[in-house]
N, C-alpha and C positions, 0 to 999 in steps of 0.2 A: 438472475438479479432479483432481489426483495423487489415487489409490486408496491406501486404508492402508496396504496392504503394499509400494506403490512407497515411502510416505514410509517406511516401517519397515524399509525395503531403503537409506535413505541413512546408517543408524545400523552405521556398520564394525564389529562384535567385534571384538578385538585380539587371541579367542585361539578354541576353537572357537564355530560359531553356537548360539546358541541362546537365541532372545526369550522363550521362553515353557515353564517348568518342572512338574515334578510339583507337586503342592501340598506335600509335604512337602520339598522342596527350595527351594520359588521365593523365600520370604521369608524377612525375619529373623521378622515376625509368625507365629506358628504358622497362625494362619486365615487369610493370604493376606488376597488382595482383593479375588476374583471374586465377584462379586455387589456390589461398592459402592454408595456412594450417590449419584453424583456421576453427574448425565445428562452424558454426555462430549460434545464437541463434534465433528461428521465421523467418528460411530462408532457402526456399527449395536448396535442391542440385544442381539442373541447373541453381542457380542462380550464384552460387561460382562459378562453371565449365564455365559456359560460358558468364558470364557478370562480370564486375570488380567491387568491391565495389564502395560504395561514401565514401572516406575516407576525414576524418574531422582531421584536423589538428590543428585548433587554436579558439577559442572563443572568443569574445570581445560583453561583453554584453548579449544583445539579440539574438546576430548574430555569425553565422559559419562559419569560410576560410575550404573549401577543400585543398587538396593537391596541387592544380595548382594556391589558391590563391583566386580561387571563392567565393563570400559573400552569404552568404544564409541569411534569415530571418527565424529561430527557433524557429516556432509557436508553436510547441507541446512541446518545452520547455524539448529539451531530452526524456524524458517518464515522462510526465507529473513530473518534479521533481529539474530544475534548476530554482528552484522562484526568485532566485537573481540574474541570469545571469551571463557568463561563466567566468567571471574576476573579481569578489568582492573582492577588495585588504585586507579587515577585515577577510574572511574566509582564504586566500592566509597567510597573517601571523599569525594568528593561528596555521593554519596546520603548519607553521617553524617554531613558537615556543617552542608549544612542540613536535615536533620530534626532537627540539637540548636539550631539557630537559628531556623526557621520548617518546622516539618511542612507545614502547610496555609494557606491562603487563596484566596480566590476571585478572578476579575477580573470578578464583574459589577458594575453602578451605577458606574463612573468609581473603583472600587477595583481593585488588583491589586498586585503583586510584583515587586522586581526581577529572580530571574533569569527572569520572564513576560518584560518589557519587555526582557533582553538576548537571550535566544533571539531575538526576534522581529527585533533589528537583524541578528544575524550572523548570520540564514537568509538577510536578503533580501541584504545583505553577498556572503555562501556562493554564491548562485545568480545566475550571469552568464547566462545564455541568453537575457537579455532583461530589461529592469529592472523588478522589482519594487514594489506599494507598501506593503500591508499582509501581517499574518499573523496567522490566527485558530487557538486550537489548539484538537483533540480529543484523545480517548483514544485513537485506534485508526484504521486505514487505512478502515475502513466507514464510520466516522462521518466520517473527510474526505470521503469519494463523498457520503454522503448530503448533508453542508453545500454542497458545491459543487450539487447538483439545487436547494436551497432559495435558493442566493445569486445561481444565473442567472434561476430566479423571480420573483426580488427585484429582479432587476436588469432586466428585460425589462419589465415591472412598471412600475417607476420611470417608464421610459423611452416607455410609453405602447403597448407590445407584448404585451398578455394573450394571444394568440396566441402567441407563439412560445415556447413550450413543453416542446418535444419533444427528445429526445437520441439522438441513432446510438449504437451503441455496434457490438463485433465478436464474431461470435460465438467463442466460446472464451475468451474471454476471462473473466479475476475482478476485479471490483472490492469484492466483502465478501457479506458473508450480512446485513445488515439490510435492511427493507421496500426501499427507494432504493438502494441498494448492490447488492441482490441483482434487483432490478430489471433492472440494466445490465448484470449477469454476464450472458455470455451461453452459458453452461453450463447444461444442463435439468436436469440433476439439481442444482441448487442451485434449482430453481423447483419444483419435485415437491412436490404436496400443500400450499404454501404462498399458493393462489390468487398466484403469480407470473409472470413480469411482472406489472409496472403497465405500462397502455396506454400513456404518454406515451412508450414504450422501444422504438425502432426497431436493427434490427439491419443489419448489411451487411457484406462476408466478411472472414474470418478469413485475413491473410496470410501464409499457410505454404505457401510457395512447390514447397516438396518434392513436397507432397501433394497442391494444386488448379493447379499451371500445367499449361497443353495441351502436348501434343508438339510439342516443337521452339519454344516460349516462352520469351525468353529471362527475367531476375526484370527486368529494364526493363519488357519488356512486359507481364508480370504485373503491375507498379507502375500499369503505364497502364490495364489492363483494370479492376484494381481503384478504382484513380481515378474511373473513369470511370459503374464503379454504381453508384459512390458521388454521383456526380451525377443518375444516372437518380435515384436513390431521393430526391433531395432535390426534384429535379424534383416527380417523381410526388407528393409530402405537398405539399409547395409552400413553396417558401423562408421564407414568412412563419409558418411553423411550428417551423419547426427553430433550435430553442436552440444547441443544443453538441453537439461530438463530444468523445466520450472515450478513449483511447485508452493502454495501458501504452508505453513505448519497446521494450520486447520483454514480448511475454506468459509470466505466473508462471506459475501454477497451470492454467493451462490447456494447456501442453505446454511451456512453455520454448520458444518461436518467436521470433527475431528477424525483422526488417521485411526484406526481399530489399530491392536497391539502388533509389534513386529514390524509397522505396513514400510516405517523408512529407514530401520535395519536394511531391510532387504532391497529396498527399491536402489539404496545406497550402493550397496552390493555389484547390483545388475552395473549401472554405473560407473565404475570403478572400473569395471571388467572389461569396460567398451573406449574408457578415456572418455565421456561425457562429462563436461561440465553440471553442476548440480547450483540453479541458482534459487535462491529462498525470498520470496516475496511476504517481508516481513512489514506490508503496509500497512495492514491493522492488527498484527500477532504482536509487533514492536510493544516494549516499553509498558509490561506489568498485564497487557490485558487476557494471557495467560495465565495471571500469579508468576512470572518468571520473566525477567528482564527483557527475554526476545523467547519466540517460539522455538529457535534452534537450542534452545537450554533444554526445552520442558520436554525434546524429541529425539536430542542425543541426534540432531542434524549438523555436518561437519560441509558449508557448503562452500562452494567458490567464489559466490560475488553474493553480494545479498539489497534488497529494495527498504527503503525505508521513505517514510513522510506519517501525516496524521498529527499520531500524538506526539512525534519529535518535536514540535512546538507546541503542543497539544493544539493544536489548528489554530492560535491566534494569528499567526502569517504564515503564508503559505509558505512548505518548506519541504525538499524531496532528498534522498540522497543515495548515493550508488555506494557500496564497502566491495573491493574489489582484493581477491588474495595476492601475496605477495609475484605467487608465479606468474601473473596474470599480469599484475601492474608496471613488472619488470621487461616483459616482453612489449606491454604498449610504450612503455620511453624506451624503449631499444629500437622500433619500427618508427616513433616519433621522430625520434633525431638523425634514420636516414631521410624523410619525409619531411624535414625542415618545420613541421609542426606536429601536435595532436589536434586536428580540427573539428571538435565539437563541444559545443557548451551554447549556454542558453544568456542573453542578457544579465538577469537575475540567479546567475548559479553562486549559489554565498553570497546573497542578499544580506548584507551587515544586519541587521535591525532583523530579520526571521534567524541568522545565524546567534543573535546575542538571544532571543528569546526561547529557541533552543536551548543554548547551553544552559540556561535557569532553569528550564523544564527538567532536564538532565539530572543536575542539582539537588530538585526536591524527589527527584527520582531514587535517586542513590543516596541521599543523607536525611529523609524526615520519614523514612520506613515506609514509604509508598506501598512497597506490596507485601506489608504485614496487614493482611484483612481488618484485622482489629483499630488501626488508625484511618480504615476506608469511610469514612460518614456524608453519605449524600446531601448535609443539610449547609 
């Protein structure tokens, strides 16, 4: 996982540095905020106690006002997830639209919402790397990893495979901080004191070619080594155990690693060979920040369920979603309807108002050149 002060190092000043003020300087508040109340997320305790946040006040753009007015330049882009920068007046009236039309509604029991049911055609519409059948939303990129552990479950399940189980995952890799989510991370300081891993979570290496190929390796050969432990280790548990691999198109939070050449060719391959599902956690690869609509375009990845949230609304409301392939989708309302239900979703799964701010996001995605570089301008 990036350290505090790496993501606090992507926040540019625009005039001299300085995050962090006297207390009779830092705020408009006279008592500051050091000591809040708010257990912060990915932020030790002595940081609350005795250092004041950076509180962010106002977005414009690219750029961030602190509290005292400060401009910052917001390289990381929020958490990898405001693609369209913090004032998109198109997203801005969406969101008021329909919140003076329909604030809320649910999709469970065979109710739901139209802009529920349009998202869900122009994601599978959106995403060409392979056809699509369904799409189930969450809140949030963790609750997509977690629904995808419960839906191969379900699906293995079905299928008459109570065995097969198990998920590879890589290490360094993030897929969320919930139970399942934080499972697959394969970062230890996201498992630290959380009794994590859960057992079902197998791990196999981390492709940062930089760092682990031998002398005189070329990244083919790295692609093939790595392939290839990745079959010993499926070998060794035994195929009839291993569910799915999960895998980012290039790794977030875990150092920013792209795949050296060949690497999901062949991991594809191994895969295939065993019946492993192949799921793609496109939570921050989604929606241009590639240069390519989704990371499965730019890597010739052909996967079975895929994650999304971030920049699908570009983070102005929270918004999560699961693409699930047709085989897969067909067999959960097949096991649904001896089950009398599918029983799982979230309050807010196709929250109208993050669903309609999505489809906008979508929109400028596909029709004002988003990922022709040349119409990209931070300002």
């Amino acid at each position: 996982m990036l350290p505090n002060n790496l993501i606090r190092s992507t926040l540019k000043t625009t005039d001299e540095p300085s995050l962090q003020k006297e207390d009779s300087e830092l705020t408009k508040d006279s008592k500051g905020f050091k000591g809040h109340d708010m257990l912060a997320p990915f932020t030790a305790g002595w940081q609350t106690t005795q250092l004041h946040p950076l509180v962010i006040e106002k977005s414009e753009g690219s750029y961030v006002y602190d509290v005292n007015g400060k401009k910052y330049l917001d390289s990381l882009a929020g958490l990898w997830c405001t693609a369209l920068g913090g004032n998109e007046p198109r997203l801005v009236a969406a969101a008021t639209a329909q919140l003076n039309q329909l604030p809320f509604y649910h999709s469970f029991f065979n109710f739901t919402t139209k802009p529920s049911l349009d998202l869900a055609k122009e994601l599978i519409e959106t995403f060409t790397a392979r056809k699509m059948g369904k799409v189930f939303f969450t809140n949030s990129g963790s609750e997509a990893n977690d629904t995808q552990v419960k839906l191969v479950w379900y699906y293995n399940n079905a299928l008459g495979r109570p065995n097969k189980k198990k998920f590879i995952a890589r290490t360094q890799s993030f897929h969320g901080s919930t139970f399942l989510s934080a499972s697959l991370t394969g970062i230890p300081a996201v498992h630290q004191q959380f009794d994590l891993p859960a057992p079902f979570v197998l791990y196999t290496d981390c492709p940062h070619y930089w760092r682990y190929h031998l002398p005189g390796e070329t990244e083919e050969e790295f692609s093939t080594r790595l392939a290839n432990n990745l079959e010993t280790l499926i070998m060794k548990e035994g195929p009839d155990t291993i569910a799915a691999f999960i895998a980012e198109p290039v790794i977030g939070a875990g150092g920013v690693i792209p795949p050296p050449a060949t690497y999901f060719d062949k991991i594809q391959a191994v895969l295939k060979k065993y019946d492993i599902l192949f799921v793609a956690d496109e939570v921050i690869t989604a929606f241009g920040r590639l240069g390519t609509m989704f990371g499965c375009d730019k890597y010739n990845i052909k996967p079975d369920l895929v994650s999304l949230a971030k920049a699908l609304s570009s983070a102005y409301l929270p918004i999560g979603a699961v693409m699930i392939s047709p085989e897969i989708s067909e067999v959960i309302y097949s096991q649904s309807n001896k089950l009398g239900s599918f029983n799982h979703g979230f309050t807010h799964s196709g929250h109208p108002v993050s669903c309609a701010v999505a489809i906008e996001a979508l929109k400028i995605y596909k029709f004002v050149n988003f990922l022709d570089s040349k119409h990209i301008n931070p300002s």
